[in-house]
N, C-alpha and C positions, 0 to 999 in steps of 0.2 A: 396224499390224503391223511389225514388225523381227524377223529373224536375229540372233540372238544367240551368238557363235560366239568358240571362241580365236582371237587374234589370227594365229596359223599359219592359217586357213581362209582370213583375210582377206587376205592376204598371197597365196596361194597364188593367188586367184581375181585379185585384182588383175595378177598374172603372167600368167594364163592371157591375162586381157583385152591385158596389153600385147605379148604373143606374138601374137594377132590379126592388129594393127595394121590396129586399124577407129579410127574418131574417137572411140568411146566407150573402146577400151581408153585412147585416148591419152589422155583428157580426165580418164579413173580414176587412171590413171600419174602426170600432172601434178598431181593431187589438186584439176581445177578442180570437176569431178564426185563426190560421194560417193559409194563401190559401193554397188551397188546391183543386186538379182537379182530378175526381174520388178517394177520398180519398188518393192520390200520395200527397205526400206537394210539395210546389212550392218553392224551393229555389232563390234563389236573387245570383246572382254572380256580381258586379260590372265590374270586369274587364275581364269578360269572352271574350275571342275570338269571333267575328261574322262571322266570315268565314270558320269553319272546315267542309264545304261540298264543299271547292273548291277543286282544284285541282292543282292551282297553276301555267299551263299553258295557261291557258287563261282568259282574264277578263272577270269580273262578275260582273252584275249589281246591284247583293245582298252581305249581308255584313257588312256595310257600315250602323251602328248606326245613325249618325249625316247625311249620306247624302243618306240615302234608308228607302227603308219600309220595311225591311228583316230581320231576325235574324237566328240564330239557336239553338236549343231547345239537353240536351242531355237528357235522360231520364233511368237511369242506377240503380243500388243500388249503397246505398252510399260510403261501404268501397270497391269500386273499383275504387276511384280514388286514385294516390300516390303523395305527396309531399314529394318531399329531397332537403335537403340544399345543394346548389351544390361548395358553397365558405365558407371560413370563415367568421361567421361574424365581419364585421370592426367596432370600435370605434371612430370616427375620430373629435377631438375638435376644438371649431372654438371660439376664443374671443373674446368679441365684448367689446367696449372699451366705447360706448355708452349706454348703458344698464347695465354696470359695473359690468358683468358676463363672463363665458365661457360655450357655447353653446356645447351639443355632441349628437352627429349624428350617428345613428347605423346601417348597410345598412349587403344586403345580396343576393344571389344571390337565387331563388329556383326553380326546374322545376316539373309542373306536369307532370304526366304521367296514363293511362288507364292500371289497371296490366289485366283485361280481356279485349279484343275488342270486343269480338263474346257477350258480355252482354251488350251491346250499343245498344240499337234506338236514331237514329239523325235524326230528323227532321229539314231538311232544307226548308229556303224561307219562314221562317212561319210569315207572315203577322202582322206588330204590326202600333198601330197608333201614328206616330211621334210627 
């Protein structure tokens, strides 16, 4: 199992821990220890979604990294998420005539996806300090 969370979650909790100042915050601080909440590890996702408890017909006040105090948390095992590459991937060169090179550019498209649902706890709305 792992927490699968924005990197703001992870961050936040790491702070909590080293405001403590127990040996575990220390050990999470110094990054000797990975976080970790009831021995679940806390992963870091950057570009995670903050909105998968909407619903998509009406606005919400949570969500919203940069302009709320809300996120959502997935909390699943790990090889239940799926990634596939949905395009080819492109190579596409660019010359720059000023640096007296050619630059290349590799792009791609990819989707995740959850292959169980019913093995998801999503905790939504869960409170981070911006």
């Amino acid at each position: 199992m792992v927490f699968l969370n924005s990197d703001l979650v992870t961050q936040d909790y790491i702070t909590a821990l080293s405001n403590r100042a127990t040996a575990l915050g220390d050990a999470v601080f110094t990054g000797k220890v990975p976080p970790a909440y009831g021995g679940v590890p806390i992963i870091s996702v950057p570009l995670m979604p903050t909105n998968l408890g909407t619903d998509g017909l009406t606005p919400d006040s949570y969500g919203i990294i940069g302009g709320g105090d809300y996120t959502d948390v997935l909390l699943t095992f790990k090889n239940n998420l799926i990634i596939g590459i949905q395009k080819d991937i492109k190579m596409e060169p660019q010359r720059s005539a000023a640096d007296e090179c050619t630059y290349y550019f590799y792009t791609m498209k990819v989707a995740l996806a959850i292959e169980n649902i019913n093995a998801v706890v999503l905790t939504v709305c869960l409170t981070h300090a911006c």
